[in-house]
C-alpha positions as CSV (number, residue, x, y, z in Angstrom):
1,X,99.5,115.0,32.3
2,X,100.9,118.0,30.4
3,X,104.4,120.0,31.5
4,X,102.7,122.7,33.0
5,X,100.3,120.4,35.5
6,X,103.8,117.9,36.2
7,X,106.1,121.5,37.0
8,X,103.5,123.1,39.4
9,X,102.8,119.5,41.0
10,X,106.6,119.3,41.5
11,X,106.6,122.5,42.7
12,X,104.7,121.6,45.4
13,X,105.8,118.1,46.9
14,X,109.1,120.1,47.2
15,X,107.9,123.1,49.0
16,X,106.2,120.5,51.0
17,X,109.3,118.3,51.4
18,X,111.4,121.6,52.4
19,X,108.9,123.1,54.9
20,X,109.0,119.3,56.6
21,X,112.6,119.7,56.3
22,X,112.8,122.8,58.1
23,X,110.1,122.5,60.7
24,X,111.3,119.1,61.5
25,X,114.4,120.1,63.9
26,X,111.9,122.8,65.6
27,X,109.1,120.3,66.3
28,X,111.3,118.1,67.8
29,X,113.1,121.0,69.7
30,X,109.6,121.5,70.3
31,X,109.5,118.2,73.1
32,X,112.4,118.5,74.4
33,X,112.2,120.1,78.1
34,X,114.5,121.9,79.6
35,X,116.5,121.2,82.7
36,X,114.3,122.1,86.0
37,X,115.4,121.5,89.8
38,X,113.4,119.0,91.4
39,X,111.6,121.2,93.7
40,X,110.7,122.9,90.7
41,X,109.2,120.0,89.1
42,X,107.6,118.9,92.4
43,X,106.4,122.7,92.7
44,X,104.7,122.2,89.0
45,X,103.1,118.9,89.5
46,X,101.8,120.1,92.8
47,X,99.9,122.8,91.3
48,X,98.9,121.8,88.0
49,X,99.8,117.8,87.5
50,X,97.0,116.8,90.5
51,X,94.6,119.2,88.2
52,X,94.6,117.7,84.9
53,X,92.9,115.2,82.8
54,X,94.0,112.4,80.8
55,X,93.8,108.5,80.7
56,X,96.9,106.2,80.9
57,X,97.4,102.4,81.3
58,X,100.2,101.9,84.0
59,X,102.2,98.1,84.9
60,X,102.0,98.0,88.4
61,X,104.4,95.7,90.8
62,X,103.9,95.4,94.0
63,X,106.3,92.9,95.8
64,X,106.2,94.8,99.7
65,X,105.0,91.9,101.7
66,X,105.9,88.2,101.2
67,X,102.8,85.9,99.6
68,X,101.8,84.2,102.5
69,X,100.4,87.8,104.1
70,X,96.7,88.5,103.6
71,X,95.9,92.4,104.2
72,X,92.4,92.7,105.1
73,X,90.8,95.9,102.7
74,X,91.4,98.8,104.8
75,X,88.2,101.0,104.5
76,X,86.8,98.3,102.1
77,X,88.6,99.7,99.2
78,X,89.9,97.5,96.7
79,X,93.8,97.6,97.5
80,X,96.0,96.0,94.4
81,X,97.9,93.3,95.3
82,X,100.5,90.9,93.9
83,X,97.5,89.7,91.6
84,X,97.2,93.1,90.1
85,X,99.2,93.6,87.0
86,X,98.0,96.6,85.3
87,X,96.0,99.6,86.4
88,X,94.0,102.1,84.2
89,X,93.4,105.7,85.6
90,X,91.1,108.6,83.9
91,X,91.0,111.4,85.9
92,X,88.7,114.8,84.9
93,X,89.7,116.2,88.1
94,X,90.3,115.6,91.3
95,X,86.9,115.6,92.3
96,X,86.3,113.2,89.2
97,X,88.4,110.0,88.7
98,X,88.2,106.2,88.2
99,X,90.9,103.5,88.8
100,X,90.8,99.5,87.4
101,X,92.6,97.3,88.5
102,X,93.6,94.4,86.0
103,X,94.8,90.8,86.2
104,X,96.9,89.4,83.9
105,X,94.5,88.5,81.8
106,X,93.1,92.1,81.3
107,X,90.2,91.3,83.6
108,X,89.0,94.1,85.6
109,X,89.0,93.1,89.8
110,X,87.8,95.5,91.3
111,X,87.2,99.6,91.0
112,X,87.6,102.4,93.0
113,X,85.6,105.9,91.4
114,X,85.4,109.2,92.4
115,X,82.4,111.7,91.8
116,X,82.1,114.7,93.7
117,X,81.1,113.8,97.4
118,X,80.6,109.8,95.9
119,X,83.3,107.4,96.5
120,X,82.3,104.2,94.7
121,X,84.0,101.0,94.8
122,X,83.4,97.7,92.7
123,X,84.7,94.5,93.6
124,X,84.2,91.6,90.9
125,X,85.3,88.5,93.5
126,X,81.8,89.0,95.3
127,X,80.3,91.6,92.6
128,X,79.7,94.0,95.5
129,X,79.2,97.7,94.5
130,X,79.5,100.1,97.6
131,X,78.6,103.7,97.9
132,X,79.4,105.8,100.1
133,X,79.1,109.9,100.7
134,X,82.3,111.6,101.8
135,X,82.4,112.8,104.8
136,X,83.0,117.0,104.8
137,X,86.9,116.4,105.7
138,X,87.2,114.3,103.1
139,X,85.5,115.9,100.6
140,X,88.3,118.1,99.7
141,X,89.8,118.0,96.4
142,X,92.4,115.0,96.5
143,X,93.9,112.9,93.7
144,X,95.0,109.1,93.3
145,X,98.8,110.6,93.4
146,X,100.2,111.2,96.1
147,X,102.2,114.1,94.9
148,X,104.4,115.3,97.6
149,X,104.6,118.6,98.2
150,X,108.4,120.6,98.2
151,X,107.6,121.7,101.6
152,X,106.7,118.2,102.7
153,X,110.1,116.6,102.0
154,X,111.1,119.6,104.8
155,X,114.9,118.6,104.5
156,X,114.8,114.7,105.3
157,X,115.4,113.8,101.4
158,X,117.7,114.5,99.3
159,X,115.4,115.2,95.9
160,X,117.5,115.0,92.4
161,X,115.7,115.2,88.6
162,X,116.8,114.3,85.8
163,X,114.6,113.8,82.2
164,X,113.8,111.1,80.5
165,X,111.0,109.4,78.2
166,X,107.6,107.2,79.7
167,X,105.7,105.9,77.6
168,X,107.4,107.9,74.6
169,X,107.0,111.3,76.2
170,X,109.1,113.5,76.9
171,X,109.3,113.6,80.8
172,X,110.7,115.2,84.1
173,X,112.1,112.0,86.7
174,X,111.9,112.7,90.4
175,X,114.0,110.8,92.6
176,X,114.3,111.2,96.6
177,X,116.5,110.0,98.9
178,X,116.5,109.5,102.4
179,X,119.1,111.6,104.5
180,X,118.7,109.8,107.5
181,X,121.1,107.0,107.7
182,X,120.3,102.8,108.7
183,X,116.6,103.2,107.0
184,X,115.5,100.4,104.6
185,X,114.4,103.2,102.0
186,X,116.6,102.9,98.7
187,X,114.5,105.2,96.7
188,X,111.6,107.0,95.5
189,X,110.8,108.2,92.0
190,X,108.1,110.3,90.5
191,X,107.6,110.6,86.9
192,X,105.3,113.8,85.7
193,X,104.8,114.5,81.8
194,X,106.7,117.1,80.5
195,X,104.1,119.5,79.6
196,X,101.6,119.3,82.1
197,X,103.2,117.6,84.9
198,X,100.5,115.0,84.9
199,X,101.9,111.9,87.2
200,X,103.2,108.6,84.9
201,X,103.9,106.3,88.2
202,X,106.0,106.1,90.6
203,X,109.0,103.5,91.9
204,X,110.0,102.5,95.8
205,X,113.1,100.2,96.2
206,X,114.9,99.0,99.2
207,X,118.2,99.2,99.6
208,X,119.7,97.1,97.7
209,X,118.0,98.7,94.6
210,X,114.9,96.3,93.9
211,X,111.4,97.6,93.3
212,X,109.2,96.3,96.0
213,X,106.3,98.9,94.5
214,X,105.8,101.0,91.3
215,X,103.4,102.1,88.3
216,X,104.4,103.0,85.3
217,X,102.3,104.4,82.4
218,X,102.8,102.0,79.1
219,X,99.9,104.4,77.4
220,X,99.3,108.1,78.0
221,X,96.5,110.1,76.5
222,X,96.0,114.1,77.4
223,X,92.7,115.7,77.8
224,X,89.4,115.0,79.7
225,X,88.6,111.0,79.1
226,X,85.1,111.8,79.5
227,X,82.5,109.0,80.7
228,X,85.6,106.5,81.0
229,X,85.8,108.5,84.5
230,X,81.9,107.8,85.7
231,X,81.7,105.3,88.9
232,X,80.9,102.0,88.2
233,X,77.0,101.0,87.9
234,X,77.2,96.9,87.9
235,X,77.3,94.8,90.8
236,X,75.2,94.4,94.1
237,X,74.9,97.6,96.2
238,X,75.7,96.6,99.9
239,X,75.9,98.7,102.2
240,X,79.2,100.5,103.8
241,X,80.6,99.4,107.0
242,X,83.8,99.6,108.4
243,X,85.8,96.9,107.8
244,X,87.7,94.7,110.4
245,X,91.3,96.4,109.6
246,X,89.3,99.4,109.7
247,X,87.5,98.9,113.0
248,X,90.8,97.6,114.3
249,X,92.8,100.8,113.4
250,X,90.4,103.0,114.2
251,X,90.6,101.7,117.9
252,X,94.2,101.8,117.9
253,X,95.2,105.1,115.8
254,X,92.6,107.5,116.1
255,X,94.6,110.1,117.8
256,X,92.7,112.3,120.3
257,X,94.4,115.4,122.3
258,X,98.0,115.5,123.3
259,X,98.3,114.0,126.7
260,X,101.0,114.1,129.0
261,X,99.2,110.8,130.8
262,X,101.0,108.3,128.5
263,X,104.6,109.5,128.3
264,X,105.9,107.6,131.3
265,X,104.7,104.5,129.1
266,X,107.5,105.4,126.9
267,X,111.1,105.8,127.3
268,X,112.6,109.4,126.2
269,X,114.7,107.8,123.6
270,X,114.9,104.9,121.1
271,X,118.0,103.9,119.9
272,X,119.3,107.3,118.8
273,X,115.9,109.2,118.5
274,X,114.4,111.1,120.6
275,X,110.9,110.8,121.7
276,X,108.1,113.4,120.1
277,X,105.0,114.1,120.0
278,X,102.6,111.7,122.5
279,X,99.2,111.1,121.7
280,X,96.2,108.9,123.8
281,X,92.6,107.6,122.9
282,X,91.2,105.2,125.6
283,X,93.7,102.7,126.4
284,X,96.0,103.7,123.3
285,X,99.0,105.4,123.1
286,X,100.5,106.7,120.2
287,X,104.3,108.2,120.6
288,X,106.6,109.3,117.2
289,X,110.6,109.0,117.7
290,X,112.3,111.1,115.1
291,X,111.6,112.7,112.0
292,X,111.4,112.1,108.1
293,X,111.6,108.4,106.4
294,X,113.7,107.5,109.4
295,X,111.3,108.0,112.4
296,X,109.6,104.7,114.4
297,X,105.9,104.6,115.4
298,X,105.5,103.1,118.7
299,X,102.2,101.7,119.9
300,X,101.0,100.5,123.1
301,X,97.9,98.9,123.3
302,X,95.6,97.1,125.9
303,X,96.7,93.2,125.4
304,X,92.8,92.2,125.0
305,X,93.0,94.0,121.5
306,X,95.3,92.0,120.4
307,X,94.1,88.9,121.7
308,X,90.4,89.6,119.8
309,X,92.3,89.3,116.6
310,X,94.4,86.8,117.1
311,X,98.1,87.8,118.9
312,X,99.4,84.1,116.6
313,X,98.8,86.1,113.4
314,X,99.2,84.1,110.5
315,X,101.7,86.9,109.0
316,X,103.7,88.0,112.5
317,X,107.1,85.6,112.3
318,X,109.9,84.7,115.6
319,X,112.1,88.1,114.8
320,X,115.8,86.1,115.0
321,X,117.6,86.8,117.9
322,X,114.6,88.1,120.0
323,X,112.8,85.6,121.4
324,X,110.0,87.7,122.9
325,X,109.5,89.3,119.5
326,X,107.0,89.0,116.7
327,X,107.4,90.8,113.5
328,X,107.1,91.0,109.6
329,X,109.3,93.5,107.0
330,X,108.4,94.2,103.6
331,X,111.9,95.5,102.5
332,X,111.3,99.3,103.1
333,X,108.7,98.7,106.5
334,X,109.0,96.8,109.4
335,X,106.7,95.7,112.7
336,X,107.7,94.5,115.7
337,X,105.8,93.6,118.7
338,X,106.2,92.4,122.6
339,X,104.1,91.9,125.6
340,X,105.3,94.5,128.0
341,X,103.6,94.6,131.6
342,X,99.7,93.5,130.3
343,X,100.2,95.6,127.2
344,X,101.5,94.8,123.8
345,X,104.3,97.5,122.6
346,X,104.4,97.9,118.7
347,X,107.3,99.4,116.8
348,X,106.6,100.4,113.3
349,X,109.1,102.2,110.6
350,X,111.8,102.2,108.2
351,X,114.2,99.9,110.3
352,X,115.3,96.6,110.0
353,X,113.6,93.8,112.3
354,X,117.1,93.6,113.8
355,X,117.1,97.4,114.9
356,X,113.5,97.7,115.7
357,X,114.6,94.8,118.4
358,X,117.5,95.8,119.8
359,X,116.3,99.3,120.7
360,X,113.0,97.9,122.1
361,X,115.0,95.6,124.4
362,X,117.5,98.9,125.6
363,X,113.9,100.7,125.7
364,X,111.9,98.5,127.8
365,X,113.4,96.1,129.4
């Protein structure tokens, strides 16, 4: 190689070197974010984050109920349970999406698909494939994430952000806290990608600071993930029908017209909260005491509904220190239930079994 070709080949690995040394410090200023509030952040991924596409791989835990409870599939979906371990999501849109869940092996259990007015689910245990058109008030645009909304936190949480890296991107954290005093909520987090706001998981722990349920994204890839989003097309096409914890809900929770019928079926207060709204379907009542992470469900049912499925459920426990009680908690969720004149009275929320029990026995008897 003569001088000349050796000087202008110099010349050019250190122009190169000093443009990269240059540049450098502004593409890495380039990821960093700046500071934003949280409702600003929750504002962002409302409007945008629910909208965009990408792929990711997430761990998921989820340690809410003890092993020995069996959840029956609500509305046939695939739930993940303790034997999930990983998730992969690829959404286009919100009207477009797929979710697999994964053993620990990597084997995909079951799958739960989006497409338009199509909800599609795949469940390898029994290779069943269902599909099923939404109905119209479902059909909306709605995402995997439950994003909350600023307006929906309406003063109950305290919300705090902070930034941080998932998955090696830059990325806003989201963490709310329950104002409410005596609830087993510790936290909630939300993660969102810096630039888009897409989600990358989520985090609930109790009180003490342990994660009874979370995602996390270990891999995160921007942009529409194309066919990786279709519906599954294996397995045996049953048809759709409304599963027993389905059925059983429906008959229980579907909430007609406010009635002022039921009201003398429930005390005024519980404990320190007052008693809201009152709904009644046939012979269920529905009423709500308080507000935010800290209000109690309270449902009372005919006693024959609960007899049909079986009042000695193999997950409902003695709740200590009641002994007319039944109950189960999951850390952050409670249930307790009693026989009260031919009914059975159900107390649902973010209490301890303890509390749930002691204001039921102020309540109704």
């Amino acid at each position: 190689m003569d001088r000349k070709k050796w000087y202008a080949i110099a010349t050019l690995g250190a122009g190169a070197a000093a443009l990269a040394f240059f540049l450098a410090p502004m593409a890495i200023a380039h990821t960093r974010l700046r500071p934003m509030s949280a409702n600003a952040v929750l504002t962002r991924a409302w409007r945008t984050g629910r909208q965009t596409g990408f792929s990711e791989n997430l761990t998921y835990t989820n340690n809410l109920l003890p092993a020995q409870v069996q959840v029956p599939k609500l509305f046939n979906l695939p739930i993940p349970d303790g034997s999930v371990k990983s998730v992969n999501v690829y959404q286009q849109s919100p009207m477009s999406w797929r979710l697999e869940e994964l053993n620990q092996n990597n084997n995909v259990m079951a799958v739960i698909a989006r497409q338009q007015d199509r909800l599609v689910t795949y469940q390898a245990q029994n290779n069943h494939r269902i599909v099923a058109q939404l109905p119209g008030e479902a059909s909306a645009a709605w995402t995997l994430w439950p994003i909350p909304s600023p307006q929906s936190l309406d003063g109950q949480w305290t919300a705090t952000s902070g930034i941080t890296s998932v998955a090696g991107i830059p990325a806003y954290a989201v963490t709310l806290r329950p104002r409410v005093p005596g609830t087993l909520w510790g936290t909630v987090t939300y993660w969102f990608q810096g630039q888009d706001f897409a989600p990358l998981g989520f985090r609930v722990t109790d009180r003490s600071g342990d994660t009874v349920l979370g995602a996390r994204a270990v891999t995160f890839t921007p942009g529409n993930p194309g066919r990786a989003s279709t519906p599954p097309t294996v397995g045996q096409v049953v048809a759709w029908h409304a599963s027993p914890a389905l059925s059983q809900a429906a008959g229980q929770l579907s909430l007609g017209s406010a009635s002022a019928l039921p009201t003398a079926a429930f005390p005024s207060t519980l404990g320190p909260l007052a008693r809201g709204t009152v709904h009644q379907e046939g012979g269920t009542a529905l009423a709500v005491y308080g507000s935010g992470p800290g209000r109690v469900l309270v449902l009372s049912s005919e006693t024959k509904a609960w007899a049909r499925r079986g009042r000695a459920s193999s997950f409902l426990r003695p709740v200590p220190g009641a002994p007319h009680d039944e109950g189960v908690t999951d850390g952050v969720w409670s249930v307790v239930t009693f026989p009260y004149h031919g009914r059975e009275v159900t107390l649902m929320g973010s209490r301890s079994q303890q509390q749930l029990a002691n204001w039921a026995a102020s309540a109704w008897r």
